[in-house]
DRENLO-631230 format. One line per field, with one value per residue (C-alpha): residue number from 1; residue in three letters; x, y, z. Coordinates in Angstrom, 1 decimal. Layout:
N
pos	c(NUM / ...)
code	c(Ala / ...)
x	c(X / ...)
y	c(Y / ...)
z	c(Z / ...)
END
This chain:
379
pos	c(1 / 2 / 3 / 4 / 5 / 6 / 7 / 8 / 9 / 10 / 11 / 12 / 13 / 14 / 15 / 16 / 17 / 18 / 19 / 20 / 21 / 22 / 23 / 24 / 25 / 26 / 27 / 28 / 29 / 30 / 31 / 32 / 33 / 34 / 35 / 36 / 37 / 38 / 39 / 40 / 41 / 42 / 43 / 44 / 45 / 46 / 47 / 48 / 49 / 50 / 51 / 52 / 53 / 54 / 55 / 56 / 57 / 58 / 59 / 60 / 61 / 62 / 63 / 64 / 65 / 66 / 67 / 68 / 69 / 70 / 71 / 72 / 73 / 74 / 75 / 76 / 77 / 78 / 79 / 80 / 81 / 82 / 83 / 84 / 85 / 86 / 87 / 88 / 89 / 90 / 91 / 92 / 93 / 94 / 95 / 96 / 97 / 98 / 99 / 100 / 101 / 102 / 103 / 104 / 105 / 106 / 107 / 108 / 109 / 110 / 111 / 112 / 113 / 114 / 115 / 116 / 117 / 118 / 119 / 120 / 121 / 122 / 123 / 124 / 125 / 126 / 127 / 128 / 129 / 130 / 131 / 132 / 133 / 134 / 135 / 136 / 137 / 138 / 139 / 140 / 141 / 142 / 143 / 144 / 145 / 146 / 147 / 148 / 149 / 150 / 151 / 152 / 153 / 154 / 155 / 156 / 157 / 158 / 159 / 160 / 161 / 162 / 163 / 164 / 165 / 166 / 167 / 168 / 169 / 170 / 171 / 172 / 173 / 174 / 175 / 176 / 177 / 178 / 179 / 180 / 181 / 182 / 183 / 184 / 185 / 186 / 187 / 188 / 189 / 190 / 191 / 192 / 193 / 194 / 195 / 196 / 197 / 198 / 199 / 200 / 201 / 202 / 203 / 204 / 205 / 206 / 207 / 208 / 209 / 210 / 211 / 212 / 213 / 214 / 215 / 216 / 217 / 218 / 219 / 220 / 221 / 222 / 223 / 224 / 225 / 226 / 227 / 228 / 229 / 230 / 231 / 232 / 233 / 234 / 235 / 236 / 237 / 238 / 239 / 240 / 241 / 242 / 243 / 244 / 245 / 246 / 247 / 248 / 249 / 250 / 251 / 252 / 253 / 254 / 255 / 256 / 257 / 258 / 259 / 260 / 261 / 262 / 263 / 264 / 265 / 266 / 267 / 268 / 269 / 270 / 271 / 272 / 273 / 274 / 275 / 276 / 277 / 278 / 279 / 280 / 281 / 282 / 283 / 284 / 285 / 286 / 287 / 288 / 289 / 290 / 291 / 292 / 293 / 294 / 295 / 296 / 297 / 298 / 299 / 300 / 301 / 302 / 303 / 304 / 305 / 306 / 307 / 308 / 309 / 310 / 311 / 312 / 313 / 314 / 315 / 316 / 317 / 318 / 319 / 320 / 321 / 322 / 323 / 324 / 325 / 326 / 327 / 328 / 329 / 330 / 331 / 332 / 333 / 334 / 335 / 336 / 337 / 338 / 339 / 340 / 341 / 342 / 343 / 344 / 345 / 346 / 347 / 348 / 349 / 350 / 351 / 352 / 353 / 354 / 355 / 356 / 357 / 358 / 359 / 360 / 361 / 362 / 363 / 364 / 365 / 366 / 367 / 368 / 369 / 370 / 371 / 372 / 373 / 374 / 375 / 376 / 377 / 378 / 379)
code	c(Unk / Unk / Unk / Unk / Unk / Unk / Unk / Unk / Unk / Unk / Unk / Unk / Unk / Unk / Unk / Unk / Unk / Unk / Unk / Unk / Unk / Unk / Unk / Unk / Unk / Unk / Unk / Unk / Unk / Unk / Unk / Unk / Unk / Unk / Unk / Unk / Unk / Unk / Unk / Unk / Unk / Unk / Unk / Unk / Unk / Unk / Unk / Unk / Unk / Unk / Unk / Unk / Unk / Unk / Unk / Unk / Unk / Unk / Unk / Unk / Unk / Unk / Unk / Unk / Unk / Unk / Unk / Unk / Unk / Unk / Unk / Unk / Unk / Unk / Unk / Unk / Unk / Unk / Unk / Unk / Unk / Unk / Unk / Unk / Unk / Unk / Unk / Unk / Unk / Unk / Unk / Unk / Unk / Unk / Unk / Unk / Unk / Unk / Unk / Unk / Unk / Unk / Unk / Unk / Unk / Unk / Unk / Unk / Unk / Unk / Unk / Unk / Unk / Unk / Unk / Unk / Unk / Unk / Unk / Unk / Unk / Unk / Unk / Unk / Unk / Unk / Unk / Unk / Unk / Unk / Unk / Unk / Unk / Unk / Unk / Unk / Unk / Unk / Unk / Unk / Unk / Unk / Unk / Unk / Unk / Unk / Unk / Unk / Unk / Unk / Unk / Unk / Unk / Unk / Unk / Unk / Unk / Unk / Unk / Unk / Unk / Unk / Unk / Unk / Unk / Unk / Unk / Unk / Unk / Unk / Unk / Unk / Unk / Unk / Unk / Unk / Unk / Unk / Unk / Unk / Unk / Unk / Unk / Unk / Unk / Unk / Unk / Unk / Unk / Unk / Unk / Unk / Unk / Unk / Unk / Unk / Unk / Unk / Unk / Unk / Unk / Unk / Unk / Unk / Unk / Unk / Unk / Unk / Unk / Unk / Unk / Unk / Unk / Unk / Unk / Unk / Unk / Unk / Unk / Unk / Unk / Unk / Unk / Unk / Unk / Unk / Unk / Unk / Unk / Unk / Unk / Unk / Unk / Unk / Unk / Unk / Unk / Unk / Unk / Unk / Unk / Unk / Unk / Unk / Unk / Unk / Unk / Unk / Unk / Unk / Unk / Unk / Unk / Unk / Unk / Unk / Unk / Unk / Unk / Unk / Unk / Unk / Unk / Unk / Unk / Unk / Unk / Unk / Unk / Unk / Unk / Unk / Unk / Unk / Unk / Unk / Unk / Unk / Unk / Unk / Unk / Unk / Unk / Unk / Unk / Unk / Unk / Unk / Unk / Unk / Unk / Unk / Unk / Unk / Unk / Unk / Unk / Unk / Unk / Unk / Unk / Unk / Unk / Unk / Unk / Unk / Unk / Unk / Unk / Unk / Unk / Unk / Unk / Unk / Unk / Unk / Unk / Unk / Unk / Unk / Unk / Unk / Unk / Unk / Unk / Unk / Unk / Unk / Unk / Unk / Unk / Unk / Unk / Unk / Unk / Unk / Unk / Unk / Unk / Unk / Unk / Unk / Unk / Unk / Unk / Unk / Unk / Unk / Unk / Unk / Unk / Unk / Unk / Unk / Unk / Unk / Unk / Unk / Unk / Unk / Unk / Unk / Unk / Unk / Unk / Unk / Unk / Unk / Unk / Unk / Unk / Unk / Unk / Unk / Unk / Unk / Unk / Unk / Unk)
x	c(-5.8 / -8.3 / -8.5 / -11.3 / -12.4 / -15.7 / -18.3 / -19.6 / -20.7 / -17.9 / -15.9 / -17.0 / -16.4 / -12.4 / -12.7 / -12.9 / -10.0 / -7.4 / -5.1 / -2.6 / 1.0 / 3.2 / 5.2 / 8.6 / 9.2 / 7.5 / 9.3 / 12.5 / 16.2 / 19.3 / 21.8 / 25.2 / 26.2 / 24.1 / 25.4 / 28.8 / 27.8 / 26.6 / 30.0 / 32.0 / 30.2 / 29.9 / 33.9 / 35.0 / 32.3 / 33.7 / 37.5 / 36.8 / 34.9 / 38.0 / 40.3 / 37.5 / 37.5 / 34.5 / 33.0 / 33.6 / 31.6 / 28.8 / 29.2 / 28.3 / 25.7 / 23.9 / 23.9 / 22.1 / 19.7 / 18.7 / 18.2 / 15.9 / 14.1 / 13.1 / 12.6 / 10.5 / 7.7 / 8.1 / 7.6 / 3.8 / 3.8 / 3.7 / 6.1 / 8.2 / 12.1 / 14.7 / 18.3 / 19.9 / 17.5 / 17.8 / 21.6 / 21.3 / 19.5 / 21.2 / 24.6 / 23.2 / 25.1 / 24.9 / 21.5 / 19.9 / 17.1 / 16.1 / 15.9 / 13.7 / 11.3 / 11.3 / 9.2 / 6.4 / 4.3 / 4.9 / 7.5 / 10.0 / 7.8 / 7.2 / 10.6 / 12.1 / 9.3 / 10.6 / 14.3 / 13.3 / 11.6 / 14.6 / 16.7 / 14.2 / 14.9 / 18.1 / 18.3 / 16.3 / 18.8 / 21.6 / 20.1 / 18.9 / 15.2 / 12.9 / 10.2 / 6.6 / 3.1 / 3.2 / 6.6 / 5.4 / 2.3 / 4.7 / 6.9 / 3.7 / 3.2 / 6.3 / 6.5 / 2.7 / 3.1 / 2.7 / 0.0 / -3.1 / -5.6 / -5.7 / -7.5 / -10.1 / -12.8 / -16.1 / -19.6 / -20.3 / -17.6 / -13.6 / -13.1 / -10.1 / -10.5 / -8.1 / -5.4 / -5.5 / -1.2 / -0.3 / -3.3 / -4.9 / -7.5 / -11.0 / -12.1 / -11.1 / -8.1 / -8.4 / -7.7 / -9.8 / -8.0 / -8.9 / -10.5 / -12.9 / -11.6 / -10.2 / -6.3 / -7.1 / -5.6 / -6.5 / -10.4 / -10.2 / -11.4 / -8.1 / -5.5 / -5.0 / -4.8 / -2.6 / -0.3 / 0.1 / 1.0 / 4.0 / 5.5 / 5.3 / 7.2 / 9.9 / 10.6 / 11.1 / 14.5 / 14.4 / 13.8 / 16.2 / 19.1 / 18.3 / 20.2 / 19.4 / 18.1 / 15.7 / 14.3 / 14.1 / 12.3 / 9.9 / 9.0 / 8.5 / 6.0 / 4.1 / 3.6 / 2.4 / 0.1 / -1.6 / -1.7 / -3.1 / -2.9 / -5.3 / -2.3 / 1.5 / 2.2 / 4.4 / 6.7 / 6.4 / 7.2 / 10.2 / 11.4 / 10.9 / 12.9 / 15.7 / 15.8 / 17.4 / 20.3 / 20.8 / 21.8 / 23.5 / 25.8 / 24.6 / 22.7 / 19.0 / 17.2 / 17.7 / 14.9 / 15.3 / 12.0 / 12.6 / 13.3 / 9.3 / 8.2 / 10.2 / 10.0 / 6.0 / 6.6 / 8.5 / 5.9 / 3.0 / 5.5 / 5.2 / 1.6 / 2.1 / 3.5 / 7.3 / 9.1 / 12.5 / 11.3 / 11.3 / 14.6 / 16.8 / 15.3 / 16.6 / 19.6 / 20.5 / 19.0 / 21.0 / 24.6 / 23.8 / 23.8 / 26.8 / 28.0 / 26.4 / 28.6 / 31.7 / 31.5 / 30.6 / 33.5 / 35.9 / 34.2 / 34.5 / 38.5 / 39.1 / 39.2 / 36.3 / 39.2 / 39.3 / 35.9 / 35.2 / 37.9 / 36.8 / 33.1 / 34.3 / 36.3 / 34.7 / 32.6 / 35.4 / 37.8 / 35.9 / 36.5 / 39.7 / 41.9 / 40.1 / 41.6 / 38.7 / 38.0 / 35.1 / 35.8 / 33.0 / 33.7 / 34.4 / 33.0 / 29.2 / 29.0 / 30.9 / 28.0 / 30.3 / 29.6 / 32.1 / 35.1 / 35.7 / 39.5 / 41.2 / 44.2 / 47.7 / 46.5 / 46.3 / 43.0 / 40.8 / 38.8 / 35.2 / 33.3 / 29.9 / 26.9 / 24.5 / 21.3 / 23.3 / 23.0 / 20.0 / 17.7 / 19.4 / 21.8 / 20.8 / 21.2 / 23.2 / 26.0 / 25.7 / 26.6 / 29.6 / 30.3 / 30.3 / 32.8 / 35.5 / 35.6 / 36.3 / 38.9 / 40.4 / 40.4 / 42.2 / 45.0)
y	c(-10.4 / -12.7 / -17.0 / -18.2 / -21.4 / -22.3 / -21.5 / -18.3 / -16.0 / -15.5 / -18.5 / -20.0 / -16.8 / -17.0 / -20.8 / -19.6 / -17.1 / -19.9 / -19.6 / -22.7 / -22.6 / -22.6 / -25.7 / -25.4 / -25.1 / -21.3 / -20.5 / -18.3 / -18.7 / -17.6 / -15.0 / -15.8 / -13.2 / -14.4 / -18.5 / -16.5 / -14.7 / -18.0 / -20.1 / -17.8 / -18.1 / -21.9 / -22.5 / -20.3 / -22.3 / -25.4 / -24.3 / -23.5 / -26.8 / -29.0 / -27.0 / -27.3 / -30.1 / -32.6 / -31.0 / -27.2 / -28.7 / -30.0 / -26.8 / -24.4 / -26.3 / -26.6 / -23.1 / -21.9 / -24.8 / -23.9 / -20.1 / -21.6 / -23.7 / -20.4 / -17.9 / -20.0 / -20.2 / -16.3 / -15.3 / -16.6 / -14.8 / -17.7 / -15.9 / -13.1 / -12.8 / -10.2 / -11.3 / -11.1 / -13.5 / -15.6 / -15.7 / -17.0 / -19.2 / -20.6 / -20.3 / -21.8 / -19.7 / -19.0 / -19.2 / -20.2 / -21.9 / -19.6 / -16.9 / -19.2 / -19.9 / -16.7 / -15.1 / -17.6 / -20.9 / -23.0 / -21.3 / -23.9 / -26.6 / -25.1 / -24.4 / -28.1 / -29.6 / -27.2 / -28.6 / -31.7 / -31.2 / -29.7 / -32.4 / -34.7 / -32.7 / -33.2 / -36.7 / -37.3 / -34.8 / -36.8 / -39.8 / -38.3 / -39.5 / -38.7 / -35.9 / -37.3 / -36.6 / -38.6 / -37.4 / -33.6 / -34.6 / -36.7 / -33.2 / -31.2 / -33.5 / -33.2 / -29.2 / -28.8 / -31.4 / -29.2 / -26.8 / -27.7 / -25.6 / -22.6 / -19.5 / -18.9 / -16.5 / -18.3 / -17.2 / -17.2 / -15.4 / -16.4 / -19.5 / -21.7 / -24.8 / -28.3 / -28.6 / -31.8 / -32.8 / -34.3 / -34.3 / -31.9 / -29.3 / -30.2 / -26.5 / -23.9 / -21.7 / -18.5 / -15.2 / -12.3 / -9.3 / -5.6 / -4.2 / -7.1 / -9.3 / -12.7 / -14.4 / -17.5 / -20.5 / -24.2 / -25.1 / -28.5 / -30.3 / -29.5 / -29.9 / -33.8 / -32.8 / -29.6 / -32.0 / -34.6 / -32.2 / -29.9 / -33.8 / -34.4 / -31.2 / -31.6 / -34.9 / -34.2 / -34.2 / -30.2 / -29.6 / -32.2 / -30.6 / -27.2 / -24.9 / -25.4 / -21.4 / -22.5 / -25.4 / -24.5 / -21.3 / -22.7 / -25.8 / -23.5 / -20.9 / -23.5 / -25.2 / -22.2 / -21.3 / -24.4 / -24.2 / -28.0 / -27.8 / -25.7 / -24.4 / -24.2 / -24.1 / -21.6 / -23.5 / -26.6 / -24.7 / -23.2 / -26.4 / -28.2 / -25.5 / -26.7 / -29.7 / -28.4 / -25.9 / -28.8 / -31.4 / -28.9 / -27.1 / -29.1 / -25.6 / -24.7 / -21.8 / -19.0 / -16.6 / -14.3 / -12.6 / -9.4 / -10.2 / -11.0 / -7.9 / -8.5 / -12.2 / -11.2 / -8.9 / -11.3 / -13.7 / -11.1 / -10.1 / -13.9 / -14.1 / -11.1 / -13.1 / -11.9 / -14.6 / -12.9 / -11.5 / -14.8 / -16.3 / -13.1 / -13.7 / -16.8 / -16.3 / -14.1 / -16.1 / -18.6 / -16.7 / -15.5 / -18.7 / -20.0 / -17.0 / -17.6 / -21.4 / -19.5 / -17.1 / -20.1 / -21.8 / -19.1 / -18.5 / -22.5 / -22.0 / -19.7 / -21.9 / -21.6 / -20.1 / -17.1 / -16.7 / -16.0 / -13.5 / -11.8 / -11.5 / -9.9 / -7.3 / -6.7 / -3.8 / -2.1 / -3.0 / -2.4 / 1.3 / 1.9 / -0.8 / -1.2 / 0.6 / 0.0 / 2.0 / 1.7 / 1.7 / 2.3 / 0.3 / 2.9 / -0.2 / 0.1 / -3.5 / -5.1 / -6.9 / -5.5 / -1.9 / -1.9 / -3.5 / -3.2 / -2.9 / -3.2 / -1.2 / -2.3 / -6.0 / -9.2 / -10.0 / -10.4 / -7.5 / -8.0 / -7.9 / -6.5 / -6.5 / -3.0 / -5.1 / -5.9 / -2.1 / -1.2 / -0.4 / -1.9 / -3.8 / -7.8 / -10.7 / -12.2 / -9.2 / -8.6 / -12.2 / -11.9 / -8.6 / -10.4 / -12.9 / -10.6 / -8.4 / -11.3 / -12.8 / -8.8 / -9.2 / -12.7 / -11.2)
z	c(-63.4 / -62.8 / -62.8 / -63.7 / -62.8 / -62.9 / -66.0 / -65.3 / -67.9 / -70.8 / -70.3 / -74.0 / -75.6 / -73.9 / -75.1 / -78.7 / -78.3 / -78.0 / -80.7 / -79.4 / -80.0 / -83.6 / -84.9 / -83.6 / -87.2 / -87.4 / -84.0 / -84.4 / -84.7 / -82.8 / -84.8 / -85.7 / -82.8 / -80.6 / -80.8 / -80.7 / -77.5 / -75.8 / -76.9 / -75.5 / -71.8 / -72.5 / -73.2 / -70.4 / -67.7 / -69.7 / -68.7 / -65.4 / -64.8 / -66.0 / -63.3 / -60.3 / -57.8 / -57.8 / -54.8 / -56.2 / -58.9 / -57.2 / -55.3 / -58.2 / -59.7 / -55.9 / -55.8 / -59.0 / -59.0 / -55.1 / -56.7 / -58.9 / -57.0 / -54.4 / -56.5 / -59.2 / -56.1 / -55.8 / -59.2 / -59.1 / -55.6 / -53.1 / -51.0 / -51.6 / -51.7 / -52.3 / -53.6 / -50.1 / -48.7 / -52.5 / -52.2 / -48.5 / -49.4 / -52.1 / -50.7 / -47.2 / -45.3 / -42.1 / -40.3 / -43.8 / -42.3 / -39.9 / -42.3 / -44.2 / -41.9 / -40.7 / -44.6 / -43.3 / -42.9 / -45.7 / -47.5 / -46.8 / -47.7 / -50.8 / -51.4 / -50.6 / -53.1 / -56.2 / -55.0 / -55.2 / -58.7 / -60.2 / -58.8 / -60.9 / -63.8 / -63.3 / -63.2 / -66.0 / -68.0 / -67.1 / -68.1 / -71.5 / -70.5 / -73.0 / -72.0 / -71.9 / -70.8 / -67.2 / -66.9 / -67.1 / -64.7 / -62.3 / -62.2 / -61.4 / -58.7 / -57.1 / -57.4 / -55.8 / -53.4 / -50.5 / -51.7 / -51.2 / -53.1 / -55.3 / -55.3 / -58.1 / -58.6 / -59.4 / -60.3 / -56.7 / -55.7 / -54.3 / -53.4 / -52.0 / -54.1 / -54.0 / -56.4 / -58.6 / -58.5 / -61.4 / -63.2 / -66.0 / -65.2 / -65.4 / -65.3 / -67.4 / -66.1 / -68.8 / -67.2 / -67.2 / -67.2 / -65.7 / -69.4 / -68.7 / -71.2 / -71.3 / -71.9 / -72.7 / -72.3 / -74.2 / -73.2 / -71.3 / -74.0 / -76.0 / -73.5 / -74.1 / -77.7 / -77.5 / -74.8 / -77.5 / -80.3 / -77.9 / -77.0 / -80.8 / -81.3 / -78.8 / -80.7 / -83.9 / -85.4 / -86.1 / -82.7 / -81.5 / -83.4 / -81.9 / -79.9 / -75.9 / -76.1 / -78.7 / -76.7 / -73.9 / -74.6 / -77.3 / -75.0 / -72.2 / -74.2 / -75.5 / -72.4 / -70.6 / -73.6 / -73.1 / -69.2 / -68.9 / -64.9 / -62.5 / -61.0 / -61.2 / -64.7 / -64.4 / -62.2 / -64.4 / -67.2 / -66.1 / -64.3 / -68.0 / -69.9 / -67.3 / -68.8 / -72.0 / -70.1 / -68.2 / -71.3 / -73.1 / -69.9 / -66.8 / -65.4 / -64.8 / -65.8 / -63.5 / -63.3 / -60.5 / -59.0 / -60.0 / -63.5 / -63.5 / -65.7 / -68.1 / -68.4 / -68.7 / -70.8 / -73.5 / -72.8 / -74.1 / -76.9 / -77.8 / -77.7 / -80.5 / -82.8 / -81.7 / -80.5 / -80.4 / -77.3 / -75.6 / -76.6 / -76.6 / -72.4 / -72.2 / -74.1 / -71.3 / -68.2 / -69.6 / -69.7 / -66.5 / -65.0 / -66.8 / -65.0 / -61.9 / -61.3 / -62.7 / -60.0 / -57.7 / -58.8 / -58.5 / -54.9 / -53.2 / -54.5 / -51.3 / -48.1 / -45.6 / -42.9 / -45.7 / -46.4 / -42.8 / -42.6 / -45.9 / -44.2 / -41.3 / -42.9 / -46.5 / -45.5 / -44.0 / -47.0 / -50.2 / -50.0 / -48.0 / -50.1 / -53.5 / -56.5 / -59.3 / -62.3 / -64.6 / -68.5 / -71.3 / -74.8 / -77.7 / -79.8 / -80.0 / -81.2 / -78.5 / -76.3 / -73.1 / -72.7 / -69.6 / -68.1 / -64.1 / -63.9 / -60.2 / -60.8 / -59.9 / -59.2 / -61.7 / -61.0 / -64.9 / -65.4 / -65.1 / -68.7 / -68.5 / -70.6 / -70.7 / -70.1 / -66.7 / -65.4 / -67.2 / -66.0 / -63.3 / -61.6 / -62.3 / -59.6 / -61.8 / -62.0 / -58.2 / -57.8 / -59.6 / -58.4 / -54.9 / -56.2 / -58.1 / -55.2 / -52.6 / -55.0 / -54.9 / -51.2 / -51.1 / -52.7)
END
């Protein structure tokens, strides 16, 4: 794909192929089984919140948002990232910040700035502040602070342009894909207007009364069907969809970088008129990261003195001492296909969900994975 960014031949064509976005009203709805599903994550992160210390809980919620804040910068590609390096990261384990600066110039700048936005999310969460335009543009601001321009293709060719932070795009942003034609996002003349109307949405009672899935997805694909900024929308976007986990469970969204197909792929599905696609995604980025700060949780309860030890010797322990089976549900509508049993020891089983495995194994899972297995250890 292709930004454009100048007027070169086509652009008003792609101007009159905006459709905008629906009224929260025409977006979709969460199943009975589905608001089930998401209870049943929400109590248990609930229970195991009123049995952590204060600094456990700090903890947990430090982790997911710092795995939000790096691998929202390498899902647009600024860097790139694999979920070692992420959970390092996050975790800030040992030589964190040389392994940072190690994937390249810049990448830790970028990475602080998208801290610090979430951390403004956060605060205005907690403070139940109301979601407006210059908040949005202040947010932008703060997550683009260290990049300084943007790479577009003009009508005379590629060129590194600077980035307006915190204001909207004076030039039109529509994507032309390899068939030669055009995504398009709103025309600059609209995006004051199509701005207005999402910030009327997100206010009306309907919307206030609405399940944190709902919100949070519908706030996020509208905003990045209007695209107001030059750049970085899609790190605004998912930064503002944050908002809503946050007030409802005090947790960000969680997209991991190689959960970018198909995040894209609900997106398109979307822009098709199916919005299922979208909030069945962040129904489950969502139980994830409930799952993500139960797993940190259950992690900060080990002293540091046993961590250490359990580094040292998991590799050599995980097959010599652990007894684990595998069992496959005979119930095809129980959401958990399979339940990892250690055998002979009182540690809970782990539940797991099929779109964990397939078609592979999610961050998410490998997190908690991690977790179970050093609790087994402990023992």
């Amino acid at each position: 794909m292709v930004r454009m960014s100048s007027e070169p031949f086509g652009i008003a064509q792609a101007n009159l192929l905006y459709k905008g976005f629906p009224d929260f009203s025409a977006w979709g709805e969460l199943t009975s089984s589905d608001i089930d599903l998401w209870n049943r994550f929400a109590v248990n992160l609930s229970q195991r919140r009123q049995s952590a210390s204060p600094e456990a809980l700090r903890t947990g919620v430090e982790v997911a948002v710092r795995a939000a804040a790096l691998d929202t910068g390498a899902l647009e590609g600024l860097y790139t990232v694999d979920r070692g390096f992420t959970m390092t990261v996050a975790l800030q384990s040992l030589a964190w910040e040389q392994a940072i600066e190690e994937r390249g110039a810049g990448v830790r700048e970028l990475f602080e700035a998208q801290l610090e936005a979430y951390e403004l999310v956060l605060d205005a969460a907690t403070r139940n502040q109301p979601i407006s335009e210059a908040w949005i543009r202040a947010l932008h601001e703060k997550l683009c602070a260290p990049q300084r321009t943007y790479r577009v293709l003009t009508d005379v060719g590629w060129q590194e342009q600077e980035l307006p932070k915190g204001r909207y795009k004076t030039r039109p942003n529509h994507v032309r894909l390899s068939d030669g034609t055009f995504h398009a996002y709103a025309p600059v003349d609209q995006v004051a207007e199509e701005m207005h109307r999402l910030i009327d949405q997100i206010r009306t009672p309907e919307f206030e009364a609405a399940h944190p899935v709902l919100q949070a997805s519908y706030c996020h694909y509208a905003f990045v069907v209007i695209h107001p900024f030059a750049d970085g929308n899609g790190r605004v976007a998912r930064a503002l969809a944050s908002t809503f986990f946050y007030r409802a469970q005090s947790i960000p969204l969680v997209i991991f970088s190689n959960q970018r197909l198909a995040y894209l792929e609900a997106l398109q599905a979307a822009d098709l008129g199916d919005s299922r696609a979208v909030i069945s995604f962040f129904r489950d980025r969502g139980i994830d990261t409930m799952q993500f700060v139960v797993e940190s949780l259950s992690s900060t309860a080990l002293s540091q003195q046993e961590l250490e030890a359990l580094a040292d010797r998991l590799h050599r322990e995980i097959q010599e001492n652990l007894n684990v089976r595998v069992l496959v549900t005979e119930d095809r509508t129980n959401p958990f296909a399979f339940l990892v049993e250690a055998i002979d020891s009182p540690e809970p089983p782990l539940e797991v969900r099929l779109e964990d495995v397939h078609p592979e194994l999610t961050p998410a899972l490998k997190m908690r994975l991690a977790g179970w297995t050093q609790r087994l250890l402990s023992r």
